[in-house]
C-alpha positions, -999 to 999 in steps of 0.1 A, spaced: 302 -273 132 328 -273 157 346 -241 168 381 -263 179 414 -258 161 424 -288 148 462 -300 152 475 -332 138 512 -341 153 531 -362 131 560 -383 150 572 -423 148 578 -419 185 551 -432 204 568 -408 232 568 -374 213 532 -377 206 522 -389 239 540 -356 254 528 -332 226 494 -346 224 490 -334 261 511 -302 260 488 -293 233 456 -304 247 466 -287 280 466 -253 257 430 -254 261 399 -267 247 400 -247 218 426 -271 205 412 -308 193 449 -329 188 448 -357 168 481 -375 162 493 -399 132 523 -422 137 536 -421 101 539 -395 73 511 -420 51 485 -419 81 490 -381 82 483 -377 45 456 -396 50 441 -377 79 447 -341 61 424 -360 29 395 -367 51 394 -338 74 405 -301 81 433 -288 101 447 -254 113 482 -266 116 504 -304 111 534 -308 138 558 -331 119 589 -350 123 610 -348 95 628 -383 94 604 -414 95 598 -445 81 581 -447 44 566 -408 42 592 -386 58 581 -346 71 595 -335 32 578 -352 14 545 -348 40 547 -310 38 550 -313 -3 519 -335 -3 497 -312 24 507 -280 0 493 -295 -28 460 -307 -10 456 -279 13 484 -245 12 468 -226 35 477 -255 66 506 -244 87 532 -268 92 556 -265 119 585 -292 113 610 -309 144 642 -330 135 668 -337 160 689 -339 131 696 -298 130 671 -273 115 700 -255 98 699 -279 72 668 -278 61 668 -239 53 660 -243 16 632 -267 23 616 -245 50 618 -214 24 603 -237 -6 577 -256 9 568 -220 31 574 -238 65 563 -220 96 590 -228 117 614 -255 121 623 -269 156 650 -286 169 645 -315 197 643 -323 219 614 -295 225 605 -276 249 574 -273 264 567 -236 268 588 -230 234 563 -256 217 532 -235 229 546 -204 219 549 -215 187 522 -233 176 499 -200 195 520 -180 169 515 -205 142 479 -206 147 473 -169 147 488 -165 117 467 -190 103 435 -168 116 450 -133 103 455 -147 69 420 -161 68 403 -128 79 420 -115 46 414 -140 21 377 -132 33 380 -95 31 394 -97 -1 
């Protein structure tokens, strides 16, 4: 059984990932970062395997980060999702508040910002665990 938090990062931009697939692997090899170019891919990866945490995009082709996020919280609620839109956050408010989104990030991103939230993110992740197996 392997002991790495998994990450999947959700952009259409071949660029994004390319930058946060290393930021993130650079975290640490704790971290196994697995990218998807499209909101169906992503789905399909969250299905088949388990993850910690999904990095999305909100506006892409076909599957955008909505309708992702709604789809993940039906398969698996406890996953974090952090969400990135160069589009404004302050639009989404009611969406990150329904769909229980851990943060919503406007790009272009910033490196150490990125880090400091996905440690956050992640850590939140392990502290509600520990309780549901307390409980």
């Amino acid at each position: 059984m392997s002991t790495q938090t998994r990450i999947l990062v959700v952009d259409d931009d071949d660029r994004v990932l390319f930058v946060l697939h290393d930021t993130l692997t650079l975290m640490g090899d704790e971290y196994e970062v697995v990218v998807a170019r499209n909101g169906l891919d992503a789905l399909g990866q969250v299905k088949a395997d388990s993850f910690s945490l999904v990095i999305t995009d909100l506006r892409m082709p076909g599957m955008d980060g909505v309708a992702l996020t709604e789809a993940i919280r039906e398969l698996a609620p406890d996953i974090a999702v952090i969400w990135m839109t160069a589009y404004g956050c302050y639009r989404m408010c009611d969406d990150v508040e329904r769909l229980t989104v851990y943060r919503c990030l406007d790009k272009p991103l910033r490196i150490g910002k990125i880090r400091g939230v996905v440690r956050e993110a992640l850590e939140n992740v392990r502290a509600e665990r520990a309780d549901q197996a307390v409980a």
